[in-house]
C-alpha positions in Angstrom: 12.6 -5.2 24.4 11.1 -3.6 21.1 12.1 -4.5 17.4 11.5 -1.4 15.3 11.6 -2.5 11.4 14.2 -1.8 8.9 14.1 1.4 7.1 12.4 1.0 3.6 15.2 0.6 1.1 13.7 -0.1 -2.4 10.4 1.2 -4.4 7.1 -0.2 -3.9 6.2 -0.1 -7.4 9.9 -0.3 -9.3 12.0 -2.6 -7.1 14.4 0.2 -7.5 16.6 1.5 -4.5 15.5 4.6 -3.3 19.0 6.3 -3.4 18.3 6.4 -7.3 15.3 9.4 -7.0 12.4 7.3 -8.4 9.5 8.9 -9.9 6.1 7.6 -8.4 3.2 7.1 -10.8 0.0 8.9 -9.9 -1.8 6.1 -9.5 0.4 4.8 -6.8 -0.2 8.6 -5.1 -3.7 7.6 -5.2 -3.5 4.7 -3.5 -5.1 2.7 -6.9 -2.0 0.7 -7.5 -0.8 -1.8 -4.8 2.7 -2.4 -4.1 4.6 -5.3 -6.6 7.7 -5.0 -5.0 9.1 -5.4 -1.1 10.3 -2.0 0.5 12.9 -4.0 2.2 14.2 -6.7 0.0 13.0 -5.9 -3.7 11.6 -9.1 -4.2 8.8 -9.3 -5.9 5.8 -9.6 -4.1 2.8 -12.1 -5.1 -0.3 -9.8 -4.8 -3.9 -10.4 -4.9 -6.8 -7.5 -6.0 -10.5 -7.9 -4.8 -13.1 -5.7 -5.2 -12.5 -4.0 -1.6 -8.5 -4.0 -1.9 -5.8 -5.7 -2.1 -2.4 -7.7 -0.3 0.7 -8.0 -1.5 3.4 -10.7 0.6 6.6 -11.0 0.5 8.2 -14.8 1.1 10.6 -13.1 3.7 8.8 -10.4 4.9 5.1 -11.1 5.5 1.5 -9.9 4.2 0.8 -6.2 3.9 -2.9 -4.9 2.6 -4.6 -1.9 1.5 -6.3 -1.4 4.7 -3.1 -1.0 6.7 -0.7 0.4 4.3 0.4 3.5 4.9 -0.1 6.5 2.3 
């Protein structure tokens, strides 16, 4: 059996829903801003910079960090 995950639904960095045509700041294109909101709920996500990164996690959804985000 596989489990493929949802579809992303909302913005990263607004909490928006995608349907709306948000703009994405250039630091967010640069990878320099980590996500505040999740793609699948639009809760906001409790995230935590270090020197080498960062992770963001959502209370429904799990952890996601800089290393294994996808750009």
């Amino acid at each position: 059996m596989t489990v493929t995950a949802p579809e992303p639904q909302f913005c990263a960095y607004t909490g928006k829903p995608l349907t709306e045509g948000v703009p994405v700041f250039a630091a967010a294109l640069l990878g320099l801003e980590p996500p505040r909101y999740c793609v699948y709920c639009a809760r906001r996500m409790i995230v935590q910079v270090s020197p080498d990164g960062w992770t963001a996690r959502c209370s429904r959804h799990g952890e996601i960090d800089s290393k294994s985000h996808e750009r």
